[in-house]
C-alpha positions in Angstrom: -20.0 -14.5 -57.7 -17.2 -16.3 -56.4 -13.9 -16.9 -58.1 -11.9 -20.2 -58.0 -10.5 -23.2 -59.5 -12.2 -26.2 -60.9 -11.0 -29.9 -60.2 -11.5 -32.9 -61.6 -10.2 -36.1 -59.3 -9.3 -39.0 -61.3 -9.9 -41.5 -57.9 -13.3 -39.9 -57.2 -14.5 -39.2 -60.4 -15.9 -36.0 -59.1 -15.5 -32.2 -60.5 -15.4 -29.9 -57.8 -14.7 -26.3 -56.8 -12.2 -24.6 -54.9 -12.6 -21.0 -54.1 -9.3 -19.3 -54.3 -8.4 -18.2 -51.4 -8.4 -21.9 -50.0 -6.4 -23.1 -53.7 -2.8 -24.2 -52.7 0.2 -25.6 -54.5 -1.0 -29.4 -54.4 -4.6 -30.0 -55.4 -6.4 -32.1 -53.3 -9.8 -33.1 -53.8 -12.0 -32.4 -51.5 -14.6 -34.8 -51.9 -11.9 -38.2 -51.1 -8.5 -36.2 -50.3 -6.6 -37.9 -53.5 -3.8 -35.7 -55.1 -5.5 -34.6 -58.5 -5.1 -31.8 -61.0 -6.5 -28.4 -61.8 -8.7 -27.6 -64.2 -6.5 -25.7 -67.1 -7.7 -23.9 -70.0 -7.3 -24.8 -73.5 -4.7 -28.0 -72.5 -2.1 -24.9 -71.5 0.4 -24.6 -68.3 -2.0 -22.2 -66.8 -5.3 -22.7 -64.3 -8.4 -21.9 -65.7 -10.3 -19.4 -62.7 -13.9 -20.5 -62.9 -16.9 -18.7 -61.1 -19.7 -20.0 -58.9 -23.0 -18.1 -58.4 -23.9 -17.4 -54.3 -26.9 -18.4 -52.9 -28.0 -14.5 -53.0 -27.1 -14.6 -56.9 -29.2 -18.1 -57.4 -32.0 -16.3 -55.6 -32.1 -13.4 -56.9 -32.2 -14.7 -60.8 -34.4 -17.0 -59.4 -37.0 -14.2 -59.0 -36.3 -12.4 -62.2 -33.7 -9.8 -61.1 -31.4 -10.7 -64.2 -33.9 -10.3 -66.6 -35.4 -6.8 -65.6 -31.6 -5.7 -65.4 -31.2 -6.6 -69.1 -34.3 -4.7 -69.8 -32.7 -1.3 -68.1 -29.7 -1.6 -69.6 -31.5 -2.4 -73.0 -33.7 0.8 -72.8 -30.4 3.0 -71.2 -28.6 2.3 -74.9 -31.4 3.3 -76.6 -32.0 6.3 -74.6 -29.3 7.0 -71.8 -30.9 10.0 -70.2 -33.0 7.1 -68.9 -33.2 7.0 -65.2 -35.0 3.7 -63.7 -35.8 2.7 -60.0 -35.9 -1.4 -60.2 -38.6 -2.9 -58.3 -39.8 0.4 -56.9 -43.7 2.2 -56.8 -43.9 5.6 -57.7 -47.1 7.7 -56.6 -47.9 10.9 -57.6 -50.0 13.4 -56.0 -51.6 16.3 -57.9 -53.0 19.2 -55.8 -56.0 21.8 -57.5 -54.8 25.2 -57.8 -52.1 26.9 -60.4 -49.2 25.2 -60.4 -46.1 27.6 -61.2 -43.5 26.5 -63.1 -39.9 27.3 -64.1 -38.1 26.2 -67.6 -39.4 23.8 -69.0 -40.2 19.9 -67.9 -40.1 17.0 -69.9 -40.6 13.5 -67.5 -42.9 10.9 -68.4 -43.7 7.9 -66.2 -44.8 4.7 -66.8 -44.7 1.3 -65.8 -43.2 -1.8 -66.9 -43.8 -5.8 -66.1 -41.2 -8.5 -67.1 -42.1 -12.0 -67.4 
């Protein structure tokens, strides 16, 4: 995400955005180069700092990222000794034989599709 100010020109009738690092004392906007004013919050003195998803943000909650997030964090406050890999395959290989073991072990696995 990317933090800035929001801008409404009068003269171009456009609303446009102005990351802060490139905000100055005089708003200008940028689509005509007429003086205009700030976005402020709630009619008050000060600017309102808006945000603006990055391409990499757009794409990845384009392909679902955002909502298998949810989902984790969803299942880690119902159970938060919950440990999940996102977008990862797990494999297990079992091998004949006795298997020796030490305390005792408590994992399940399973798998989980979001649409």
């Amino acid at each position: 995400m990317e933090r800035g100010l929001g801008l409404d020109c009068d003269q171009c009738r456009l609303h446009s955005f102005i990351p802060l690092h490139a905000t100055g004392g005089r708003a200008v906007s940028p689509a005509c180069s007429a003086p205009a004013l700030y976005l402020r919050a709630n009619n008050n003195k000060a600017v309102e700092v808006v945000h603006r998803r990055t391409a990499f943000i757009d794409r990845a909650v384009d392909n679902g990222v955002l909502r298998h997030l949810l989902v984790i964090a969803a299942l880690q406050d119902i159970a938060p000794s919950t440990y999940l890999l996102p977008a990862s395959t797990c494999t297990s290989e079992t091998t004949t034989g006795s298997r020796k073991s030490t305390g005792s072990e408590s994992t399940r696995a399973g798998s989980l599709q979001v649409k």
